[in-house]
PDB file of N, H, CA, C and O in Angstrom:
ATOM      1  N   UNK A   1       3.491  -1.853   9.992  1.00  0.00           N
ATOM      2  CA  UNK A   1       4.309  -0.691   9.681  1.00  0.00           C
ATOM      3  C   UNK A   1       5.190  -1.024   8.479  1.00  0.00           C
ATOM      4  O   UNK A   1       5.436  -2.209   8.255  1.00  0.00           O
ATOM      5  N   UNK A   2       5.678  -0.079   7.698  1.00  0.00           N
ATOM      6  H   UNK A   2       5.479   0.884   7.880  1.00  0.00           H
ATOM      7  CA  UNK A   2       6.583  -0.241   6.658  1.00  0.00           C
ATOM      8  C   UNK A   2       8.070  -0.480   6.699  1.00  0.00           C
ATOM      9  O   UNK A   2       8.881  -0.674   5.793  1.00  0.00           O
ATOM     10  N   UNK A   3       8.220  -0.398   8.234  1.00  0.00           N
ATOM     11  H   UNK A   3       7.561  -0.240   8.970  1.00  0.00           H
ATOM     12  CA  UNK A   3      10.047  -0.792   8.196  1.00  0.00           C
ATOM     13  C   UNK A   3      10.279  -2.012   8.035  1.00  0.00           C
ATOM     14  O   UNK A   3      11.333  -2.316   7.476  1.00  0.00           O
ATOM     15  N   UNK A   4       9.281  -3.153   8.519  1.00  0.00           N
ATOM     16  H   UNK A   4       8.425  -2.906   8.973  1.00  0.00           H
ATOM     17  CA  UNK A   4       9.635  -4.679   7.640  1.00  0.00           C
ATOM     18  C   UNK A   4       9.645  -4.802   6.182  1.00  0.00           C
ATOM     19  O   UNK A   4      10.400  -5.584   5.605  1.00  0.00           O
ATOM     20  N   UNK A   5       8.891  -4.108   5.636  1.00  0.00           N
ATOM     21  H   UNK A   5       8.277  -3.473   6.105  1.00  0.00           H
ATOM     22  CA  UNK A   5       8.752  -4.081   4.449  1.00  0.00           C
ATOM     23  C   UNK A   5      10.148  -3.428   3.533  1.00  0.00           C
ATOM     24  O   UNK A   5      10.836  -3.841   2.600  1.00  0.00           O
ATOM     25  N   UNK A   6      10.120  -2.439   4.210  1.00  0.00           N
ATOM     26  H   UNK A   6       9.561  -2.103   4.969  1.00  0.00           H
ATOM     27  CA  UNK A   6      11.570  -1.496   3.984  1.00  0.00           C
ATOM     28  C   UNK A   6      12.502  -2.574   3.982  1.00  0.00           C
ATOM     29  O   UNK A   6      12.981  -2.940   2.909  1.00  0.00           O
ATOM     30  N   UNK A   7      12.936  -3.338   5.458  1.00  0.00           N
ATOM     31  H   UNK A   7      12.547  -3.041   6.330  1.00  0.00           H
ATOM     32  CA  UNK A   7      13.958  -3.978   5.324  1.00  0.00           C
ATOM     33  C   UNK A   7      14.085  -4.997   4.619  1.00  0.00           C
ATOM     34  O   UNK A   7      14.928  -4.964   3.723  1.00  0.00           O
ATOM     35  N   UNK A   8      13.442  -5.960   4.781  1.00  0.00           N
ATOM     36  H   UNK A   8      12.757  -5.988   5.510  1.00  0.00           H
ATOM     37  CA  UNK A   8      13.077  -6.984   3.863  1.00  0.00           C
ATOM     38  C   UNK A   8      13.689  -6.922   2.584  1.00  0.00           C
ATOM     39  O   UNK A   8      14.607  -7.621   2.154  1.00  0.00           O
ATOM     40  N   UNK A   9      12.867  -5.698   1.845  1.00  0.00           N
ATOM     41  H   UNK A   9      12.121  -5.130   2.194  1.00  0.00           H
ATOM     42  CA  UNK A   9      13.527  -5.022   0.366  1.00  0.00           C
ATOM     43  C   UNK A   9      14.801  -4.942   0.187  1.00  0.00           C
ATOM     44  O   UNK A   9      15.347  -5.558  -0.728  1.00  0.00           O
ATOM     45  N   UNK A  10      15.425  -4.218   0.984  1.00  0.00           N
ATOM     46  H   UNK A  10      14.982  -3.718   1.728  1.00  0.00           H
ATOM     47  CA  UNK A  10      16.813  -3.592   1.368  1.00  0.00           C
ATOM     48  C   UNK A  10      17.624  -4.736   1.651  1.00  0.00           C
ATOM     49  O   UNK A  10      18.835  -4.533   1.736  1.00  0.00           O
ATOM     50  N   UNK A  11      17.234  -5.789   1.799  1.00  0.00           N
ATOM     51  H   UNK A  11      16.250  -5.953   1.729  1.00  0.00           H
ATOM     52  CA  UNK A  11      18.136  -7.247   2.142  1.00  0.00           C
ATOM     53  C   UNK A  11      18.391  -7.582   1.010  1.00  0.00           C
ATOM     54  O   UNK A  11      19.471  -8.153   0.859  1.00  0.00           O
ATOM     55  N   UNK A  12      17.652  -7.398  -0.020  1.00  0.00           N
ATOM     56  H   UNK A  12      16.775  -6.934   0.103  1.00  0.00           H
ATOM     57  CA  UNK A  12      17.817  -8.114  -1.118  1.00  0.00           C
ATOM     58  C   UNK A  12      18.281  -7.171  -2.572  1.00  0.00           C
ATOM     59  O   UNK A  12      18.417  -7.580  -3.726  1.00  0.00           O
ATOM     60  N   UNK A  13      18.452  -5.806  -2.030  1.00  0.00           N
ATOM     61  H   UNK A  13      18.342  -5.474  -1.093  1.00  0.00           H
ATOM     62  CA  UNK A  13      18.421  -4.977  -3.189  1.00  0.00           C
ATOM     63  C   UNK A  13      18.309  -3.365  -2.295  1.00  0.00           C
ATOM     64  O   UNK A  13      17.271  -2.906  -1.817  1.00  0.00           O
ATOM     65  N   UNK A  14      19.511  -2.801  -2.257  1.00  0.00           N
ATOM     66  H   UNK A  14      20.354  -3.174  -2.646  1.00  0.00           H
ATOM     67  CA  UNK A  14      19.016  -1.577  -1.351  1.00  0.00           C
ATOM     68  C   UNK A  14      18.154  -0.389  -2.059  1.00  0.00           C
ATOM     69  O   UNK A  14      18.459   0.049  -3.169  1.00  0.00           O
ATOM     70  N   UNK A  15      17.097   0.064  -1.335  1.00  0.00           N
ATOM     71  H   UNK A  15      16.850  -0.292  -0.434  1.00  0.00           H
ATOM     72  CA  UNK A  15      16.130   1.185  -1.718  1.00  0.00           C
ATOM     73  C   UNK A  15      16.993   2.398  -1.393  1.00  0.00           C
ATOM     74  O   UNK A  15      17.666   2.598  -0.382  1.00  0.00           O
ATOM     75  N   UNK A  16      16.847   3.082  -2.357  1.00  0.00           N
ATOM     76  H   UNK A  16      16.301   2.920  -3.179  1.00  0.00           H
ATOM     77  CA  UNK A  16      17.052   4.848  -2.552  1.00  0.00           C
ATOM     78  C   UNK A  16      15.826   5.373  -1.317  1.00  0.00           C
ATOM     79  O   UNK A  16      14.824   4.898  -0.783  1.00  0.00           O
ATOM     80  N   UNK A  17      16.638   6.664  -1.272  1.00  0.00           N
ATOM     81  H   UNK A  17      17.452   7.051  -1.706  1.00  0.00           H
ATOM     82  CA  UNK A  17      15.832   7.351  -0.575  1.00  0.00           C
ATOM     83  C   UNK A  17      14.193   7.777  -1.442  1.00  0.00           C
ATOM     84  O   UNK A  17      13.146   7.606  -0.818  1.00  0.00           O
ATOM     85  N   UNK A  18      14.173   8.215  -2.600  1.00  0.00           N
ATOM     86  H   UNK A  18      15.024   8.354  -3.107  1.00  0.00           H
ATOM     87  CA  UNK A  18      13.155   7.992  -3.311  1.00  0.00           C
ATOM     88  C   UNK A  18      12.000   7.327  -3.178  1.00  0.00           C
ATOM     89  O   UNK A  18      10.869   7.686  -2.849  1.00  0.00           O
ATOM     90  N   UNK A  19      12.770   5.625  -3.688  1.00  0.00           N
ATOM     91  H   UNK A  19      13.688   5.333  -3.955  1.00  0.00           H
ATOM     92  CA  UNK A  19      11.877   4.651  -3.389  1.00  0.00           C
ATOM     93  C   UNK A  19      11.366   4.405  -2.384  1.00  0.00           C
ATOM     94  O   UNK A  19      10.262   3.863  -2.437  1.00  0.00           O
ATOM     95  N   UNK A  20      11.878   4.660  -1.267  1.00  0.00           N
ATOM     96  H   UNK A  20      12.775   5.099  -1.224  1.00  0.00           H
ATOM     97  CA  UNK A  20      11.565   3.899  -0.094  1.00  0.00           C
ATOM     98  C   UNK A  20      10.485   5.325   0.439  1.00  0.00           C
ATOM     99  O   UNK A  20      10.047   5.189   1.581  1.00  0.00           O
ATOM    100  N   UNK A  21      10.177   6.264  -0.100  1.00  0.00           N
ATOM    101  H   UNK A  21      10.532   6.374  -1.028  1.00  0.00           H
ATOM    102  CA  UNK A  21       9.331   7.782   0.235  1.00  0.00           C
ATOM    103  C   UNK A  21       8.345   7.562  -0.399  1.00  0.00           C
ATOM    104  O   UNK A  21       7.346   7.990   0.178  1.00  0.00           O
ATOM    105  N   UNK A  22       8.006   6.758  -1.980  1.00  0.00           N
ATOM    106  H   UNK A  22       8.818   6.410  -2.449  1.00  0.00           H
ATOM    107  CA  UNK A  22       7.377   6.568  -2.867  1.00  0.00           C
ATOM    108  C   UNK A  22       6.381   5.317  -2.844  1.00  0.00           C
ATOM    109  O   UNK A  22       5.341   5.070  -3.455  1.00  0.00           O
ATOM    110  N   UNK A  23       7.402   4.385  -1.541  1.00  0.00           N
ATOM    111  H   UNK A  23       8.246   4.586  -1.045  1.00  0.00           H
ATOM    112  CA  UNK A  23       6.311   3.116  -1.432  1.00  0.00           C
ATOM    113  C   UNK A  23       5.060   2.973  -0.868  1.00  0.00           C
ATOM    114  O   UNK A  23       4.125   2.190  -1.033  1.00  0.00           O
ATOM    115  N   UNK A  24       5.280   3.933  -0.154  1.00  0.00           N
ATOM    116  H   UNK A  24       6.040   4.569  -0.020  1.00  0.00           H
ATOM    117  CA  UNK A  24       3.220   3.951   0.359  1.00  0.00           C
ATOM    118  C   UNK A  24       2.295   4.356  -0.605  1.00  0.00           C
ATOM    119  O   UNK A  24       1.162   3.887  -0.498  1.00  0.00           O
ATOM    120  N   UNK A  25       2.531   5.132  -1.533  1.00  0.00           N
ATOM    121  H   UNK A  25       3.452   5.513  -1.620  1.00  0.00           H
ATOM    122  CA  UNK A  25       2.189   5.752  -2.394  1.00  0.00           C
ATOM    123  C   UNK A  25       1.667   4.707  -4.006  1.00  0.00           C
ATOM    124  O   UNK A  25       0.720   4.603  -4.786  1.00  0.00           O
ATOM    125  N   UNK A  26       2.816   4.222  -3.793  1.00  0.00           N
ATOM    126  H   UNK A  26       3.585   4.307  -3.160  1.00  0.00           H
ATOM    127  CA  UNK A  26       2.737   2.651  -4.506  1.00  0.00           C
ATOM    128  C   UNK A  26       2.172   1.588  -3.684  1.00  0.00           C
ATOM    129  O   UNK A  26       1.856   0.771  -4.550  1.00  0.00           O
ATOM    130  N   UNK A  27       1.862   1.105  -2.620  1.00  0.00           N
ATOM    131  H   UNK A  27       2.119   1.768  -1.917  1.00  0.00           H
ATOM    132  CA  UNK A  27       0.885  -0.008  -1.783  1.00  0.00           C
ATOM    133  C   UNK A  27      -0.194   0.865  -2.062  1.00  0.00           C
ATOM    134  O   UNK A  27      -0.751   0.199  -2.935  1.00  0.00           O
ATOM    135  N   UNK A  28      -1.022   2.094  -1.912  1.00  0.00           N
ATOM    136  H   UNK A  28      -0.569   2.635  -1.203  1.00  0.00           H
ATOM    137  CA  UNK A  28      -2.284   2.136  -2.096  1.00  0.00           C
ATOM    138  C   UNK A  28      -2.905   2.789  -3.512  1.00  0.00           C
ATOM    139  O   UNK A  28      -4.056   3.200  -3.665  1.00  0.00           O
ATOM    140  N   UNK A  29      -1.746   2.771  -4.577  1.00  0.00           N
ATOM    141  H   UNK A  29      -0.811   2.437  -4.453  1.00  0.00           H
ATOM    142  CA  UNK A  29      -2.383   2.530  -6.072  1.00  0.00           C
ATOM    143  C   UNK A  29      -2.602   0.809  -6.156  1.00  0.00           C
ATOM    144  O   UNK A  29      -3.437   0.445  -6.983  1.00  0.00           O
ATOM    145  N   UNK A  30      -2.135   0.087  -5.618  1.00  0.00           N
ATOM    146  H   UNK A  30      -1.456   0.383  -4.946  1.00  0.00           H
ATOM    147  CA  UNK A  30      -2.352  -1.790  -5.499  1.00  0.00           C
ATOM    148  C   UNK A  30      -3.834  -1.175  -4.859  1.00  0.00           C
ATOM    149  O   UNK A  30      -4.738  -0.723  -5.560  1.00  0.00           O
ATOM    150  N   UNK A  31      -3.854  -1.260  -3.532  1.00  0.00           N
ATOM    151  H   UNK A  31      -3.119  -1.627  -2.962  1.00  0.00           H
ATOM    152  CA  UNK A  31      -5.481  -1.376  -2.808  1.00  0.00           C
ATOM    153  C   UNK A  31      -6.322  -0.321  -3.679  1.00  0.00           C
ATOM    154  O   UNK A  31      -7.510  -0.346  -3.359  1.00  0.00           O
ATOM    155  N   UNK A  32      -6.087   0.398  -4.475  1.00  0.00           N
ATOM    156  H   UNK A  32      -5.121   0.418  -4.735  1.00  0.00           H
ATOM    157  CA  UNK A  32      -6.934   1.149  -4.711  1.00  0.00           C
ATOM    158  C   UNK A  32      -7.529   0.446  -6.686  1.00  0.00           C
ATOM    159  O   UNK A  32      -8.611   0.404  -7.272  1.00  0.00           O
ATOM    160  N   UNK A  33      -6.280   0.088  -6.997  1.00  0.00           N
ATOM    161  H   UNK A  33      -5.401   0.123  -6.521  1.00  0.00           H
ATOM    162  CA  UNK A  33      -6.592  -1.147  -7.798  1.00  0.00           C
ATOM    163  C   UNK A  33      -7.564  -2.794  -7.768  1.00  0.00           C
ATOM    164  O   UNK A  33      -8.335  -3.418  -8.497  1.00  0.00           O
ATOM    165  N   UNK A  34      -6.929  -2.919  -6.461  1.00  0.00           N
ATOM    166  H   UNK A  34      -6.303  -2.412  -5.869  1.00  0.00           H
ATOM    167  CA  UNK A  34      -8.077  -4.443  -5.725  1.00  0.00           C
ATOM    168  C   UNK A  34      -9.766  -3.924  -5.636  1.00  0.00           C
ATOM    169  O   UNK A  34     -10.806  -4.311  -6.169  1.00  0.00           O
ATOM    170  N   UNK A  35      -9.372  -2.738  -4.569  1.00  0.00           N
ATOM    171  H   UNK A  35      -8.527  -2.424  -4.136  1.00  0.00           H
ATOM    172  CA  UNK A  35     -10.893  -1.827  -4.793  1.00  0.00           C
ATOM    173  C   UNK A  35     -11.713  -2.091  -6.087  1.00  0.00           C
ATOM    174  O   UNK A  35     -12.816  -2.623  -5.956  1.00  0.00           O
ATOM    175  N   UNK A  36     -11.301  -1.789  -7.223  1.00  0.00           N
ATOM    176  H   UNK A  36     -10.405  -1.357  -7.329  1.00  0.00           H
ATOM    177  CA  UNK A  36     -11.772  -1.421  -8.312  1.00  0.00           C
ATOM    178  C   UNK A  36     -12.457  -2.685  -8.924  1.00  0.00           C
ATOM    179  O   UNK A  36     -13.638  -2.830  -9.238  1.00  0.00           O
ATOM    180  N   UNK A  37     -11.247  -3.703  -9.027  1.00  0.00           N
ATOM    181  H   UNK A  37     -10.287  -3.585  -8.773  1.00  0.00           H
ATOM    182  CA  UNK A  37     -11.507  -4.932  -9.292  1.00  0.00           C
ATOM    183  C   UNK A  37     -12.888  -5.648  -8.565  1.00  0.00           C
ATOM    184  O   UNK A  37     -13.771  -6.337  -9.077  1.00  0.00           O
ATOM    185  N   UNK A  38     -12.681  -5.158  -7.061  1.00  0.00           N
ATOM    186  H   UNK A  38     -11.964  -4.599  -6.646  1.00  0.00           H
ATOM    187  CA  UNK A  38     -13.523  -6.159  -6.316  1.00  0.00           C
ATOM    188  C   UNK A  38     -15.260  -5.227  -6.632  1.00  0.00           C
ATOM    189  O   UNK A  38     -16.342  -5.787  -6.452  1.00  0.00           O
ATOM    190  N   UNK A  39     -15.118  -3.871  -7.078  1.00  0.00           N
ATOM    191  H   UNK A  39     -14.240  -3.416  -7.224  1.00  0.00           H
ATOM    192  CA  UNK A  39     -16.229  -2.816  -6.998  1.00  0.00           C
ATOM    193  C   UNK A  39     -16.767  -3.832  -8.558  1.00  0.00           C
ATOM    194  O   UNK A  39     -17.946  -4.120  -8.761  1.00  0.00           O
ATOM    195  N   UNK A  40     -16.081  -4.073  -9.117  1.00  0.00           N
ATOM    196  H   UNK A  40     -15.123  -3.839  -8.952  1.00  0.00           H
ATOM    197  CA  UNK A  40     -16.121  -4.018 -11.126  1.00  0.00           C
ATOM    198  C   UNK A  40     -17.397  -5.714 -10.502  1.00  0.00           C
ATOM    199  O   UNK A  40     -18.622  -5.644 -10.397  1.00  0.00           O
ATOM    200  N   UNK A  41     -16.649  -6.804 -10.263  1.00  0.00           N
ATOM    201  H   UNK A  41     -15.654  -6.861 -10.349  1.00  0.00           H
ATOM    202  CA  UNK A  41     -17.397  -8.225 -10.017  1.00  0.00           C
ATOM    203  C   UNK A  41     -18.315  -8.074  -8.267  1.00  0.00           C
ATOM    204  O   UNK A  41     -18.511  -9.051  -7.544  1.00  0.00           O
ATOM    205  N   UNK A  42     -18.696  -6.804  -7.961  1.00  0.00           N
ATOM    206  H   UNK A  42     -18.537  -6.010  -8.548  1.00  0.00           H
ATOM    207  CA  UNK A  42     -19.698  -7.118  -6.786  1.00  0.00           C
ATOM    208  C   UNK A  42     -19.637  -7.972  -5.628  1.00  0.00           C
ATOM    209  O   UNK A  42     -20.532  -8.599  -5.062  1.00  0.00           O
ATOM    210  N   UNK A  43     -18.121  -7.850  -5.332  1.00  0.00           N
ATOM    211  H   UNK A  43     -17.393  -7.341  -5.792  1.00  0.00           H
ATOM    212  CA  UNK A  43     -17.597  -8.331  -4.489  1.00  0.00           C
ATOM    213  C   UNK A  43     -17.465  -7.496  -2.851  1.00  0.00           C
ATOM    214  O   UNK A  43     -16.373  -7.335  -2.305  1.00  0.00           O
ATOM    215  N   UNK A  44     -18.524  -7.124  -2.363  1.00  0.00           N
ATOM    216  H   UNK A  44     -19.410  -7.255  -2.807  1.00  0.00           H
ATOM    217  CA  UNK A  44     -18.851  -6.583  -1.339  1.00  0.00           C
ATOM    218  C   UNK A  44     -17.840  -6.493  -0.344  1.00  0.00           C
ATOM    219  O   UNK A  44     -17.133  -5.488  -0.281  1.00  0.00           O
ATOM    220  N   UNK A  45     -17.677  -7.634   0.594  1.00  0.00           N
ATOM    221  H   UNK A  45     -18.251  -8.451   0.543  1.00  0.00           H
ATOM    222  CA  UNK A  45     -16.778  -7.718   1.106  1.00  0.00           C
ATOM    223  C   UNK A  45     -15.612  -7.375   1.042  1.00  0.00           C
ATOM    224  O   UNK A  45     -15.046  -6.599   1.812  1.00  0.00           O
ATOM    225  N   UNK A  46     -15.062  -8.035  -0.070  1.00  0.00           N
ATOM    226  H   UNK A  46     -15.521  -8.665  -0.696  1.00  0.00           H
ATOM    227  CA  UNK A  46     -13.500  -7.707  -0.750  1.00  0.00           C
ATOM    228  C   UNK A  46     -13.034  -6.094  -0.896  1.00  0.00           C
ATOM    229  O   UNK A  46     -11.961  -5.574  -0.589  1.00  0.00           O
ATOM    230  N   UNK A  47     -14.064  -5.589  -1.394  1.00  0.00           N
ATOM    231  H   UNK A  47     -14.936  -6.011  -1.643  1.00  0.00           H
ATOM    232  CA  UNK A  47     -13.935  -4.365  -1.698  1.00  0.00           C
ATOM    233  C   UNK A  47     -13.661  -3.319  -0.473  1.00  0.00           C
ATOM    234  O   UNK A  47     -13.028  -2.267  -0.569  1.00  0.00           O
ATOM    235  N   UNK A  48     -14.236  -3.808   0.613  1.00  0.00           N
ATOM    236  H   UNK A  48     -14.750  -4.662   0.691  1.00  0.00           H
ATOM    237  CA  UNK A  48     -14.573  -3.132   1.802  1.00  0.00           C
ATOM    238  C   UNK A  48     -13.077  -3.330   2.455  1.00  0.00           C
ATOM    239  O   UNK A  48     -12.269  -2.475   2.817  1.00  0.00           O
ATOM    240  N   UNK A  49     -13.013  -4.471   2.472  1.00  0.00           N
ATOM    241  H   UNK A  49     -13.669  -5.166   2.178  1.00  0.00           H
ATOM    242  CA  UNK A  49     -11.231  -4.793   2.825  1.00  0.00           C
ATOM    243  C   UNK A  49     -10.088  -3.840   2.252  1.00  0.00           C
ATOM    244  O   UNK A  49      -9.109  -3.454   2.891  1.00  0.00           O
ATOM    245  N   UNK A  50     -10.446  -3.483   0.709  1.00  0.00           N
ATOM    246  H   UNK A  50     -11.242  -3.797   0.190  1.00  0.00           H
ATOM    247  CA  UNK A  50      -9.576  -2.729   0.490  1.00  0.00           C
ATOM    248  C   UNK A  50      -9.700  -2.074   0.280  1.00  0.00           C
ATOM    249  O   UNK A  50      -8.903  -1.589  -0.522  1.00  0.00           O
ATOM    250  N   UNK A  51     -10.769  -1.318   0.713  1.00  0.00           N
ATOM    251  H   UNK A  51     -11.416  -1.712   1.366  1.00  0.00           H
ATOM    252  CA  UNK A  51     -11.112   0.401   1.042  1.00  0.00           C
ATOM    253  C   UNK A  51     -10.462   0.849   2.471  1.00  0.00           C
ATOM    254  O   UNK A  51      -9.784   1.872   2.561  1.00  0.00           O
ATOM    255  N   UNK A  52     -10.710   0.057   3.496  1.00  0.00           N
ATOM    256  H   UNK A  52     -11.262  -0.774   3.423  1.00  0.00           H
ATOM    257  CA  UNK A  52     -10.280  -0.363   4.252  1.00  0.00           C
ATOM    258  C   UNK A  52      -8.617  -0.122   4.672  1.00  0.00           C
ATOM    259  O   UNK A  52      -8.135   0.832   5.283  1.00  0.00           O
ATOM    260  N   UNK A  53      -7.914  -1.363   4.108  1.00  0.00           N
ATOM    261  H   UNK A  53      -8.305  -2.138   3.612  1.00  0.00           H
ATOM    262  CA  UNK A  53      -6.168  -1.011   3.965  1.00  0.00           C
ATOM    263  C   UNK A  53      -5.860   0.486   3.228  1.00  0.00           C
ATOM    264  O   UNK A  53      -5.138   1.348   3.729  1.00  0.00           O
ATOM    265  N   UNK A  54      -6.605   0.611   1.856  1.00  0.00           N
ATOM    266  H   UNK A  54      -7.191  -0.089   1.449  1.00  0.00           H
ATOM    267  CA  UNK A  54      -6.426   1.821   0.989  1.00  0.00           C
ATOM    268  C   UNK A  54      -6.525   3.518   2.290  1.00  0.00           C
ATOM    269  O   UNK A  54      -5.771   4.491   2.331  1.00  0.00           O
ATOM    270  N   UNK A  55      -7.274   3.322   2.802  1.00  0.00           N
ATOM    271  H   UNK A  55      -7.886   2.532   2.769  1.00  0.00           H
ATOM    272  CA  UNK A  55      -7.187   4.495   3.647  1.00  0.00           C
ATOM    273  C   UNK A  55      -6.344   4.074   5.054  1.00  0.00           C
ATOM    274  O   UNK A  55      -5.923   5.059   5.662  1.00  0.00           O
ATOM    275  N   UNK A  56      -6.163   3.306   5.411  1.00  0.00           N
ATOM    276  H   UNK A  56      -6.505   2.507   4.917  1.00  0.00           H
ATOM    277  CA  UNK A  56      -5.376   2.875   6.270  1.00  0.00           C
ATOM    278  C   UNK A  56      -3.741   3.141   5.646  1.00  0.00           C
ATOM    279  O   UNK A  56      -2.932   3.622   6.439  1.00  0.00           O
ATOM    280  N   UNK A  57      -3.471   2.954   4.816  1.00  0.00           N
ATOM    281  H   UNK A  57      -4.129   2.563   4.172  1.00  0.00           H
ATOM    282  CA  UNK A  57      -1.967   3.303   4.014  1.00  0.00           C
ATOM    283  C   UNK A  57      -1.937   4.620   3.652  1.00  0.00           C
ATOM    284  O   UNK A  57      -0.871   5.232   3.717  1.00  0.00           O
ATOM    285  N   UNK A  58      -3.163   5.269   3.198  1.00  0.00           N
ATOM    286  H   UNK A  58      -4.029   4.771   3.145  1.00  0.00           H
ATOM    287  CA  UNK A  58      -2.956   6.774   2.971  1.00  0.00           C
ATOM    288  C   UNK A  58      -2.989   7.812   4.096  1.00  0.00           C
ATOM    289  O   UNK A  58      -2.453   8.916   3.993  1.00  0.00           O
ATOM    290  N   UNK A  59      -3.758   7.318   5.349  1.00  0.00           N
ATOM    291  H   UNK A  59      -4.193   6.422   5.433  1.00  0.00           H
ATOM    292  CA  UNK A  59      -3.089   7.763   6.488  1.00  0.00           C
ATOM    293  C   UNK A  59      -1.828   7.582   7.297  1.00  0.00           C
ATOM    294  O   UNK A  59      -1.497   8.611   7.886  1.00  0.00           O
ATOM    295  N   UNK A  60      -1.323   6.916   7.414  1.00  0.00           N
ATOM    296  H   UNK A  60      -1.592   6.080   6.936  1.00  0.00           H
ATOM    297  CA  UNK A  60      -0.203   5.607   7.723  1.00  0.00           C
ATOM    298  C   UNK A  60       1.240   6.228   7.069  1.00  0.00           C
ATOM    299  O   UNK A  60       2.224   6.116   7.801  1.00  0.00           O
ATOM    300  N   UNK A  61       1.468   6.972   5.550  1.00  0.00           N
ATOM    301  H   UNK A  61       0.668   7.063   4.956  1.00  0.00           H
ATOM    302  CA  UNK A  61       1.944   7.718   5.115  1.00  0.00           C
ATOM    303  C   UNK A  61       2.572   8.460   5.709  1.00  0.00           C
ATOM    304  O   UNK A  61       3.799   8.454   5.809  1.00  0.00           O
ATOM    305  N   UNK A  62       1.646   9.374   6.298  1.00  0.00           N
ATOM    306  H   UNK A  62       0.649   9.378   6.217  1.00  0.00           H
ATOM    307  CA  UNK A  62       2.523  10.739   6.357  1.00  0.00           C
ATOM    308  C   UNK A  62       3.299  10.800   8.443  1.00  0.00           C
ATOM    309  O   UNK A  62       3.928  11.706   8.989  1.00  0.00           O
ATOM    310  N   UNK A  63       2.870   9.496   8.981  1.00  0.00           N
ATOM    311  H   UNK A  63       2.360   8.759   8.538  1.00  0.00           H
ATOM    312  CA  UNK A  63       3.718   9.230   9.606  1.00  0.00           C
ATOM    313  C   UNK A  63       5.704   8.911   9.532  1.00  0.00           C
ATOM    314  O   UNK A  63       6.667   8.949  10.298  1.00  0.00           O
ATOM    315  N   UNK A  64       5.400   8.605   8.061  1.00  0.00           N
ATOM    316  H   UNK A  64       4.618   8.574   7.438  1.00  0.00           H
ATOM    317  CA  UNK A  64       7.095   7.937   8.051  1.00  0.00           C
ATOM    318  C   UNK A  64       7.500   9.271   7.576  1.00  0.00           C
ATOM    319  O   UNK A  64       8.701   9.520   7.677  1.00  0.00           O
ATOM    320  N   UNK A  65       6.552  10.392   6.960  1.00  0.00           N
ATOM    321  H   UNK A  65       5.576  10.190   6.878  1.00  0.00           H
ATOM    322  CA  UNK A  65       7.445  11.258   5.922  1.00  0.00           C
ATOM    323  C   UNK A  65       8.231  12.204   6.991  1.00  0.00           C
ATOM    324  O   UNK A  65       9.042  13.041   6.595  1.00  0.00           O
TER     325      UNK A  65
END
């Protein structure tokens, strides 16, 4: 879940309401980036992993909103 993540952040630097609405959004442009990477060198596996998290975070979302 994202509230470790949340807090974690917030220990060290407090998140706006913004940011902290915006970060799932930002974790699956990353997996959807790894995706690409792992699709680009035929990395089967890898890719699947982060197709994987990538829809797992874009569902996962609209729980916190």
């Amino acid at each position: 879940m994202y509230t470790y993540l949340i807090d974690g952040y917030n220990e060290l630097s407090p998140l706006s309401d913004l940011e902290i609405n915006f970060l799932p959004d930002l974790m699956n442009a990353i997996e959807l980036l790894f995706l690409t990477y792992w699709n680009s060198v035929g990395n089967v596996e890898e890719s699947e992993k982060a197709k994987r998290l990538a829809m797992w975070i874009f569902k996962e979302k609209f729980y916190l909103r």
